[in-house]
Kinemage of the C-alpha trace (Angstrom):
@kinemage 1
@onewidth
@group {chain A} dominant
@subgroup {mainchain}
@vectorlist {calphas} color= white
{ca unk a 1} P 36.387 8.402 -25.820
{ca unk a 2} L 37.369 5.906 -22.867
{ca unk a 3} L 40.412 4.162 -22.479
{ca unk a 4} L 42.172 1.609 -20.779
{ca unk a 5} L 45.514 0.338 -21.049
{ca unk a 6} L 46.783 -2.620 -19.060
{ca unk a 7} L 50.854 -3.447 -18.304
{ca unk a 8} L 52.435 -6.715 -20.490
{ca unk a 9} L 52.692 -9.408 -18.128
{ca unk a 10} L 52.420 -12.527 -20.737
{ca unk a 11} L 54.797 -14.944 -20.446
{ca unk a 12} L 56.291 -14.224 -17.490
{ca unk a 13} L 56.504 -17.403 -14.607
{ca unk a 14} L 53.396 -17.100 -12.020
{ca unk a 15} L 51.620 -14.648 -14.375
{ca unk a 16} L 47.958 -14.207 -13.406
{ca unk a 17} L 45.846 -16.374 -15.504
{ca unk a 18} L 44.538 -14.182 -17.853
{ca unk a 19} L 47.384 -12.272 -18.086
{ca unk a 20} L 48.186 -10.853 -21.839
{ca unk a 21} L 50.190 -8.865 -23.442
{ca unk a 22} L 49.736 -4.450 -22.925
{ca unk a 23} L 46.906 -3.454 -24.708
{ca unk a 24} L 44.862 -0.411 -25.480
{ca unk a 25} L 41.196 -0.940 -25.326
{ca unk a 26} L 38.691 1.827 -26.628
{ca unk a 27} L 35.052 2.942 -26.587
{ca unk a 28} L 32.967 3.298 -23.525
{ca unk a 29} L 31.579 0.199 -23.168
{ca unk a 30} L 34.299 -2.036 -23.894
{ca unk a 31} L 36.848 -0.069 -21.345
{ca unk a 32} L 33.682 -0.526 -18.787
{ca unk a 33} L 33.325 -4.034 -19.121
{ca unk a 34} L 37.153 -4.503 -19.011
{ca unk a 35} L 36.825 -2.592 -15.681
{ca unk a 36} L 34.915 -4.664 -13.929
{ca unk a 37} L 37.423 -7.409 -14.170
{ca unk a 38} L 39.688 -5.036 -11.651
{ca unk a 39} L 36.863 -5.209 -9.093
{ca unk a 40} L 38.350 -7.945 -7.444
{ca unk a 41} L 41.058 -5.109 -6.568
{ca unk a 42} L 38.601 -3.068 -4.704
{ca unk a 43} L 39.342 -5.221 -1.547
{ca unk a 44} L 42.359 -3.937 0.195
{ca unk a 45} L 42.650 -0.588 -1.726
{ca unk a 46} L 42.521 2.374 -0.909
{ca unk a 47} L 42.380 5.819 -3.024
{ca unk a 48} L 45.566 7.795 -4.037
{ca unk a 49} L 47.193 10.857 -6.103
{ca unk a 50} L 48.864 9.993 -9.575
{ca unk a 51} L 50.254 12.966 -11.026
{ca unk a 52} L 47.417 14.650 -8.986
{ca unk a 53} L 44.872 12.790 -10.643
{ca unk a 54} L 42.708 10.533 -8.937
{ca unk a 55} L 44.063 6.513 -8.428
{ca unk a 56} L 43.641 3.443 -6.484
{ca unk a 57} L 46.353 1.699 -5.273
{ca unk a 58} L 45.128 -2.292 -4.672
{ca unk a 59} L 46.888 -3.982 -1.846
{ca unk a 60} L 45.029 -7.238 -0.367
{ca unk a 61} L 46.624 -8.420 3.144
{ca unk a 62} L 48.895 -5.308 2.682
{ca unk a 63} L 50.736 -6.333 -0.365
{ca unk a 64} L 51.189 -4.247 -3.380
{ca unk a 65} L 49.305 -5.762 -6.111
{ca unk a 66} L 48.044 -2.917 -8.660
{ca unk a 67} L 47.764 0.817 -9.285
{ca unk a 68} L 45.325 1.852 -11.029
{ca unk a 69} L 45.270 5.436 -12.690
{ca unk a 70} L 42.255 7.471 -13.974
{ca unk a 71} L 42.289 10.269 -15.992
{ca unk a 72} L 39.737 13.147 -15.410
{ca unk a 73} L 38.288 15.518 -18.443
{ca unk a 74} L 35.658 17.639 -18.186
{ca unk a 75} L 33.925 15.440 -15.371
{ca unk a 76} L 34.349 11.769 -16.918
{ca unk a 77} L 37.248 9.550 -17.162
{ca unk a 78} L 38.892 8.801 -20.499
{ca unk a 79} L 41.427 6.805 -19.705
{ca unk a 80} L 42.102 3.907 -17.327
{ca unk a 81} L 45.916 2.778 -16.771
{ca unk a 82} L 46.837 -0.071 -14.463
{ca unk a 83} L 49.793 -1.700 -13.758
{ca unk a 84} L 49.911 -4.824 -12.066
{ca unk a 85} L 52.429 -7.211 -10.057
{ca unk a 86} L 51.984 -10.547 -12.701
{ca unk a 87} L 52.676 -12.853 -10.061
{ca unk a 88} L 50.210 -14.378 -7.807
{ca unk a 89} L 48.775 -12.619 -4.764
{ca unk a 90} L 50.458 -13.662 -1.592
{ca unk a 91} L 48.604 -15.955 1.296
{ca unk a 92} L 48.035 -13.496 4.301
């Protein structure tokens, strides 16, 4: 089973529209569709350890934005963490 959690950010000033309360989302195709939304992190990123497993760590213009953690069993991911900085991205 796949899944994704994202960090709260709701509520908090220059929160990212969008921006909602932690959740835990579940089933393959849900979590993958949810994913996509973090494309917009692939610019900027590069790949990283987490606790040795695999992770990207977003930073467009060289500012911190996300991490993103994936964790590996048996050859697929089932489960997606990210954490991400609420507030806006900053103007390079």
């Amino acid at each position: 089973m796949a899944e994704q959690q994202s960090q709260p950010s709701a509520g908090r000033p220059g929160a990212s529209p969008g921006a909602g309360p932690s959740r835990v989302v579940r089933g393959a195709e849900t979590v993958a569709r949810e994913a996509l939304a973090l494309v917009g992190l692939v610019d900027g990123s590069c790949r990283i350890l987490i606790n040795g497993e695999p992770g990207l760590l977003a930073a467009p213009n060289g500012h911190p934005q996300a991490v993103v953690s994936l964790t590996v069993r048996g050859g697929r991911i089932v489960e997606i963490n990210v954490m991400a900085d609420p507030s806006p991205p900053r103007p390079s």
